[in-house]
C-alpha positions in Angstrom: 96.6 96.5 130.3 99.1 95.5 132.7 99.7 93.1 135.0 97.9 94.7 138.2 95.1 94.8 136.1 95.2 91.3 134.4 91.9 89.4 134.7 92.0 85.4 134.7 89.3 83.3 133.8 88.6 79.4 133.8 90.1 78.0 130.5 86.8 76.3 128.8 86.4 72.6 129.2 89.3 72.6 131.8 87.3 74.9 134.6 89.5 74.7 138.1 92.7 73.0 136.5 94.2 75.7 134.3 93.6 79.8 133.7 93.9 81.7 131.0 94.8 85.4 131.4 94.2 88.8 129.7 97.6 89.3 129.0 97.6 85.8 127.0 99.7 83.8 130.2 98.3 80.6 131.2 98.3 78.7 134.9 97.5 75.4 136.4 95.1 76.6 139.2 96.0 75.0 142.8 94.0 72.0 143.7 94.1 68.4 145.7 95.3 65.4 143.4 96.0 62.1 144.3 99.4 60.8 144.3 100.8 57.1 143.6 100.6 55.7 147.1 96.3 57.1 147.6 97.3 60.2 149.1 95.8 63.5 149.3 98.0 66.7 147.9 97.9 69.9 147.5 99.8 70.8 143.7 100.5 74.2 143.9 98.9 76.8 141.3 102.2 77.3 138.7 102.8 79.5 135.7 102.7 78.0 132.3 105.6 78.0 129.7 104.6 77.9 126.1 106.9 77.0 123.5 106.6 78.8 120.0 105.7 76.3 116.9 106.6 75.9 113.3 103.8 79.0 112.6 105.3 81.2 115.5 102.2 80.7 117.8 102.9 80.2 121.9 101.4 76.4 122.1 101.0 74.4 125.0 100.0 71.0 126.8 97.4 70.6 129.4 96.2 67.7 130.4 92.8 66.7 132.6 92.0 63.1 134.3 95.4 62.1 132.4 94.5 63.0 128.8 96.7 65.2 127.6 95.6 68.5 125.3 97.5 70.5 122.7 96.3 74.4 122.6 97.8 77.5 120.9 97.4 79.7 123.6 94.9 82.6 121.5 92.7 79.9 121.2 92.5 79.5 124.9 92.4 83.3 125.0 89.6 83.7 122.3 87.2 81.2 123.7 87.5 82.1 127.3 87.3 86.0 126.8 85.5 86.3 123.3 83.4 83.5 123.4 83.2 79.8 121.4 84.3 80.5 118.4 81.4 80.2 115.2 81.8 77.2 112.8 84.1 77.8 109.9 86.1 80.6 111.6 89.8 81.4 112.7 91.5 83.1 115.0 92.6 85.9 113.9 95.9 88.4 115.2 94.5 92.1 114.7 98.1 93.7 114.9 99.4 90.6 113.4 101.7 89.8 115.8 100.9 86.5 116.5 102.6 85.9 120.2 100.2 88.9 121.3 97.5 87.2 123.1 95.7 89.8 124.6 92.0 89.6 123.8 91.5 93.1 122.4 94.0 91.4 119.7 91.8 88.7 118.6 88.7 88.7 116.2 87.0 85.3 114.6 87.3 85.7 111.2 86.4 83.3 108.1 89.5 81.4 106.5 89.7 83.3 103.1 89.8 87.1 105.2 92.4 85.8 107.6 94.8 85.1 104.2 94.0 88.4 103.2 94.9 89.7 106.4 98.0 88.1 106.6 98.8 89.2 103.4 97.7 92.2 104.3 100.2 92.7 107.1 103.2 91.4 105.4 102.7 87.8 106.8 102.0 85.7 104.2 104.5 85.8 100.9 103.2 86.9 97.8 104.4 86.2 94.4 107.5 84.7 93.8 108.2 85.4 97.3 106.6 82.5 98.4 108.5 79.1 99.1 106.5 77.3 96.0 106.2 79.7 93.4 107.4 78.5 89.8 106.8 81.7 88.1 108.4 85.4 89.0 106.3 88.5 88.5 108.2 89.0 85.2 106.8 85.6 84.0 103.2 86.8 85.1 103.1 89.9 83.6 104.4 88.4 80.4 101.5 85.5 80.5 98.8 88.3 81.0 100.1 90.0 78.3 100.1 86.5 76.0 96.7 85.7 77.3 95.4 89.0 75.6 97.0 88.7 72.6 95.1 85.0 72.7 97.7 82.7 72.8 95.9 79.4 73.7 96.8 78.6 77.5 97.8 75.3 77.6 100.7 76.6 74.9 101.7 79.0 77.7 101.7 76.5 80.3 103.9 74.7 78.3 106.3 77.2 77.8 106.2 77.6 81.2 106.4 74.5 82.6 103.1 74.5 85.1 99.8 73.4 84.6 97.1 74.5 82.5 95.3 75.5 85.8 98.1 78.2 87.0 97.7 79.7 83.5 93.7 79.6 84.2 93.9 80.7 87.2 96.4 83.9 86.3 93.7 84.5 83.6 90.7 84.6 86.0 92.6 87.0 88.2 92.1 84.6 91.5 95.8 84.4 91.7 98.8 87.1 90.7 96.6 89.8 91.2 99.4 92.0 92.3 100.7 91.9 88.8 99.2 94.3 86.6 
């Protein structure tokens, strides 16, 4: 889609204040306020600017009868073009690039398949890649290999310095998984 053939629509719960585009852009919509002296104005219609936060989503703040709101902007996208969004579910980047806003990028999808997708993408670190991991895949595939010889777990934890439930866990398969 491009921009001659970008559709706006009303962005839910703030109908004729702000738009929400299908190229993911946002707008206040022009209308009469009422400034500090009781007078009438027109404030022109203007084009958003998100800013991109610690995640790397486009976020923004609109406000209605002086509350302000914080959105990230596929949310605004997903429940004006997809729909409200079912209880329990995320928003999820299809492509997984996450500053692509367009609705034909966006799905609801449950918590534990958007992790998966992420992961599944590249996203989301695995393993010893990721920021709080005590153990390297080395470690792992050495306490699989101590768990079937039957080495008691809280020994290995131990040796390991983590908690009996990382062992546990690694045992059950629910984490490490990549590891064979």
């Amino acid at each position: 889609m491009d921009i001659l053939n970008e559709e706006w629509r009303d962005v839910v719960g703030f109908e004729g204040f702000y738009q929400v585009s299908s190229l993911g852009r946002v707008r206040s919509v022009d209308r009469v306020v009422r400034d500090s002296f009781g007078h009438n104005r027109l404030r022109r219609s203007r084009m958003l600017s998100p800013a991109i936060d610690k995640y790397g989503y486009y976020k923004l703040h609109i406000s209605k009868d002086n509350i302000r709101s914080h959105f990230t902007v596929h949310v605004l996208v997903a429940r004006a073009f997809i729909g409200d969004r079912p209880d329990g579910l995320q928003v999820n980047h299809i492509n997984g690039v996450k500053t692509d806003n367009r609705p034909e990028n966006l799905e609801y999808v449950s918590g534990s398949r958007n992790i998966v997708h992420a992961q599944d993408m590249g996203l989301k670190p695995v393993g010893s890649r990721c920021w709080q991991a005590k153990l390297s895949e080395s470690d792992v595939s050495t306490i699989k290999a101590l768990i079937r010889q039957g080495v008691n777990i809280i020994e290995i934890a131990d040796r390991y310095g983590v908690v009996k439930q990382t062992i546990s866990s690694i045992k059950q398969g629910v984490t490490w998984k990549h590891v064979s």
